[in-house]
C-alpha positions in Angstrom: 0.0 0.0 0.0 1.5 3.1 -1.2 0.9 5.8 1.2 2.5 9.4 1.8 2.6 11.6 5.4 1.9 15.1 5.4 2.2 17.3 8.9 4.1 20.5 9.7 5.5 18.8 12.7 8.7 16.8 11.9 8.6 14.7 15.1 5.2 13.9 14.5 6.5 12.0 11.1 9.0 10.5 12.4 6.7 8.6 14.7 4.4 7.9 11.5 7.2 6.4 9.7 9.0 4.7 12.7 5.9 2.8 13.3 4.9 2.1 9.4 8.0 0.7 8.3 6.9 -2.4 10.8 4.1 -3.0 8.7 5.1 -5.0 5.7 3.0 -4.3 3.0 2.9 -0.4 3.9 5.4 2.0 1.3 6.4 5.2 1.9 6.5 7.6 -1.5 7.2 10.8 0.2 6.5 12.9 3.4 5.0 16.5 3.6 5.1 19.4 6.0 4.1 22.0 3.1 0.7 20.6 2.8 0.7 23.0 -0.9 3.7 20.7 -1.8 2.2 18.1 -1.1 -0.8 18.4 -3.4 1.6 19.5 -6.4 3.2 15.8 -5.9 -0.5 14.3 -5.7 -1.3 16.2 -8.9 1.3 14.5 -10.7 1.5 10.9 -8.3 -1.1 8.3 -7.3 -0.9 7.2 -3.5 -3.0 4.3 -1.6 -3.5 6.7 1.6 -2.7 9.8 3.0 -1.8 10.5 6.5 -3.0 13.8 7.3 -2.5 16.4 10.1 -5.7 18.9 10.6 -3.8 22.0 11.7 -1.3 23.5 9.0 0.0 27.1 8.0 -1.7 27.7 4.9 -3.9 24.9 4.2 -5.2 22.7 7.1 -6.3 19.1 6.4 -9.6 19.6 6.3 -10.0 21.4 3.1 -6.7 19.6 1.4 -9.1 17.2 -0.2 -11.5 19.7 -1.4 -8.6 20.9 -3.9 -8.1 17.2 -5.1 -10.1 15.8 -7.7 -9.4 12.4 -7.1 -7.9 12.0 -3.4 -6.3 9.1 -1.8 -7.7 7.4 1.3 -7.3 10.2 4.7 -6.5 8.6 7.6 -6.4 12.0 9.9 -3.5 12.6 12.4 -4.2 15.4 15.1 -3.7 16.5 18.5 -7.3 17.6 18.7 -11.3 15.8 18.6 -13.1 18.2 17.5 -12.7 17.7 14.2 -13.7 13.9 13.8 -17.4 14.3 12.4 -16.4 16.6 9.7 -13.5 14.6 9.1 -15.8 11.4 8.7 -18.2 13.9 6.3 -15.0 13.9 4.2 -15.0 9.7 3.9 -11.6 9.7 6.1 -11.4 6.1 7.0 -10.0 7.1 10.1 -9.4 9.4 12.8 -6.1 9.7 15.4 -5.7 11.4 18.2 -1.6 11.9 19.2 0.3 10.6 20.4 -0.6 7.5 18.3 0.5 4.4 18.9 1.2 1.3 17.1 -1.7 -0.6 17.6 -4.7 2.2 17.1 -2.0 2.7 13.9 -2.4 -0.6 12.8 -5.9 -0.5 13.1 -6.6 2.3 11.2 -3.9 0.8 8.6 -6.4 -2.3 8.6 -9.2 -0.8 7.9 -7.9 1.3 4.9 -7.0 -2.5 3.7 -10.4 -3.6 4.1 -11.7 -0.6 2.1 -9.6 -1.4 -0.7 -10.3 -4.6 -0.4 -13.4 -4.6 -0.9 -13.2 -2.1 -3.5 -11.4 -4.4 -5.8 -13.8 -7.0 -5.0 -17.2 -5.2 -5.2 -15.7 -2.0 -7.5 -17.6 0.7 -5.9 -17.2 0.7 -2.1 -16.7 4.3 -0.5 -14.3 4.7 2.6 -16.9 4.0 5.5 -19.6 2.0 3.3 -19.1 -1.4 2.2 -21.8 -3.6 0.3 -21.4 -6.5 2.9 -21.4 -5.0 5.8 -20.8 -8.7 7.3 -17.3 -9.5 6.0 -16.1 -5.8 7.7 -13.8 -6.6 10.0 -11.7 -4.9 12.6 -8.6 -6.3 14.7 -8.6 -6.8 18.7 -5.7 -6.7 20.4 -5.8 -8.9 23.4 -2.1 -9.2 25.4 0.2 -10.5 22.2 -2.4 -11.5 19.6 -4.6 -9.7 17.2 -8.8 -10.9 16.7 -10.0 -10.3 13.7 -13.8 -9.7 14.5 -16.3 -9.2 12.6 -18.4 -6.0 12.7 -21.6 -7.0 12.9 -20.9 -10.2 15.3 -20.3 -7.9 18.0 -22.9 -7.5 21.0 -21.8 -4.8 23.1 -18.1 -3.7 24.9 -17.9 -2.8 28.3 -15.5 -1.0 30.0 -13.6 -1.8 33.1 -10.9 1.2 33.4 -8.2 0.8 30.8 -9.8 -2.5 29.9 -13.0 -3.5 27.8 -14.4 -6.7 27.2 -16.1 -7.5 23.5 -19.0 -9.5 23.7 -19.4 -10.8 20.4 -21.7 -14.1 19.2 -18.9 -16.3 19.4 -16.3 -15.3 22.1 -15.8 -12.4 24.8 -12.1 -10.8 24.1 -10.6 -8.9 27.0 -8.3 -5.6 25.9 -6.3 -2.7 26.6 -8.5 -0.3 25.3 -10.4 3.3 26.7 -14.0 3.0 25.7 -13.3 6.5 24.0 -10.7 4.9 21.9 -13.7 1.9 21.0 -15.4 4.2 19.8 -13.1 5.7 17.2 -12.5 2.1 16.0 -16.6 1.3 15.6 -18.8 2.8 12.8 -20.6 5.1 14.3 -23.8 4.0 12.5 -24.0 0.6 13.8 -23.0 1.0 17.5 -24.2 3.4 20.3 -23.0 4.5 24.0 -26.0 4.0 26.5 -23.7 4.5 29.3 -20.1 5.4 30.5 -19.3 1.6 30.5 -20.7 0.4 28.0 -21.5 0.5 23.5 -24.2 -1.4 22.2 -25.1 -2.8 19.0 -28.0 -1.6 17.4 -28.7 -4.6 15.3 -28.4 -6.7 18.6 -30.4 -4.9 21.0 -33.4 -7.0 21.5 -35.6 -4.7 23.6 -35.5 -1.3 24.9 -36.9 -0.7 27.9 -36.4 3.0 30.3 -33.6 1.8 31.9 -31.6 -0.9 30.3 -31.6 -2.6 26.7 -31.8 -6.2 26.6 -29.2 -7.9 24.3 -29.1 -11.5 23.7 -30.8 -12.1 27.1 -27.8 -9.7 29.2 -29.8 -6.0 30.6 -27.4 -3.5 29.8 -27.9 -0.2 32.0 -29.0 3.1 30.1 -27.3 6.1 32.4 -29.4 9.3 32.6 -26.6 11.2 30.7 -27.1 8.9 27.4 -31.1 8.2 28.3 -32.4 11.0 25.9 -30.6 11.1 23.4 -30.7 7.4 22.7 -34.4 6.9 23.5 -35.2 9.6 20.8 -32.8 7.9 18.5 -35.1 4.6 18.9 -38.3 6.6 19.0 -37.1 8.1 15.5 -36.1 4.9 14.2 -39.5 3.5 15.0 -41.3 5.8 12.6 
């Protein structure tokens, strides 16, 4: 996968590259921190993906695409959130927060893979849209292996700490994960948070009730900060 870095922040592509070249079928073409030079090379050169910083001197990330005809995936590299649901409105695959470590990097590397994957196979998937959503798949780590889980065979996650537990319809997998950083890995349109601990899948929730959703018999707690927004989520759904 040919890919190219572009941040105004040398250190920051170091750790990009650093962290890259362990991935085998990644290649390097050319790194950035002019984010104007960089779309003179992608004028004239055709890249895989694009790891992109947000906040630039002249051009931020953001609007870099809009000048593009035909850009490369975006996998988004920034120090800030606020930007993540305009950055999914421009089909980023992804979204990382620094400092970024290997394993959210090799997730988001992963699912760029998947994309084109299934872009080959089916010729017109989109970044976050496949046609099967069943054979998208995303990569647990759990201690010194890597699950590769389908999407729609998980249940719910909850959160203990720095750990969360995947219930899928196989297998639980325990992990070193925030349930803020769950979230960034999950498309947004299939799961939900009904509570500080815990995401739920909408395609598994069996029954809402005021208070808890029931999901393959398990009643998973609905806190008062999620209730209303969730509830009139369902109610609008139910239209």
């Amino acid at each position: 996968m040919k890919y190219i870095i572009i941040d105004d922040e040398p250190a920051a592509i170091e750790v990009l590259k650093f962290h890259l070249k362990n991935i085998p079928f990644m290649e390097l073409m050319a790194t950035f921190r002019d984010p104007l030079v960089a779309i003179e090379y992608l004028q004239e050169n055709t890249v895989d993906l694009m790891f992109l910083d947000i906040n630039m001197p002249n051009l931020s990330g953001i609007s870099l695409p809009k000048l593009l005809n035909n850009p490369p995936h975006i996998v988004y590299t920034t120090a800030y959130s606020e930007y993540a649901i305009e950055s999914y409105e421009l089909n980023a695959v992804d979204y990382l927060l620094k400092p970024i470590g290997f394993d959210r990097l090799l997730q988001a590397v992963m699912k760029v893979k998947q994309v084109m994957d299934q872009k080959v196979k089916h010729g017109n998937a989109t970044a976050m849209s496949v046609e099967n959503d069943s054979e998208q798949t995303i990569f647990i780590k759990s201690g010194a292996e890597f699950h590769q889980v389908a999407i729609q065979k998980i249940k719910y996650i909850e959160s203990d700490g720095n750990y969360v537990t995947f219930y899928t319809t196989k297998r639980s997998i325990l992990a070193r994960y925030k349930i803020s950083e769950v979230l960034e890995l999950l498309p947004q349109q299939y799961f939900v948070r009904i509570h500080r601990s815990y995401i739920v899948a909408l395609n598994h929730i069996d029954t809402v009730k005021k208070h808890c959703v029931i999901v393959d018999g398990n009643e998973i707690p609905i806190s008062a900060n999620y209730r209303e927004g969730f509830l009139t989520m369902i109610e609008a759904m139910g239209k």
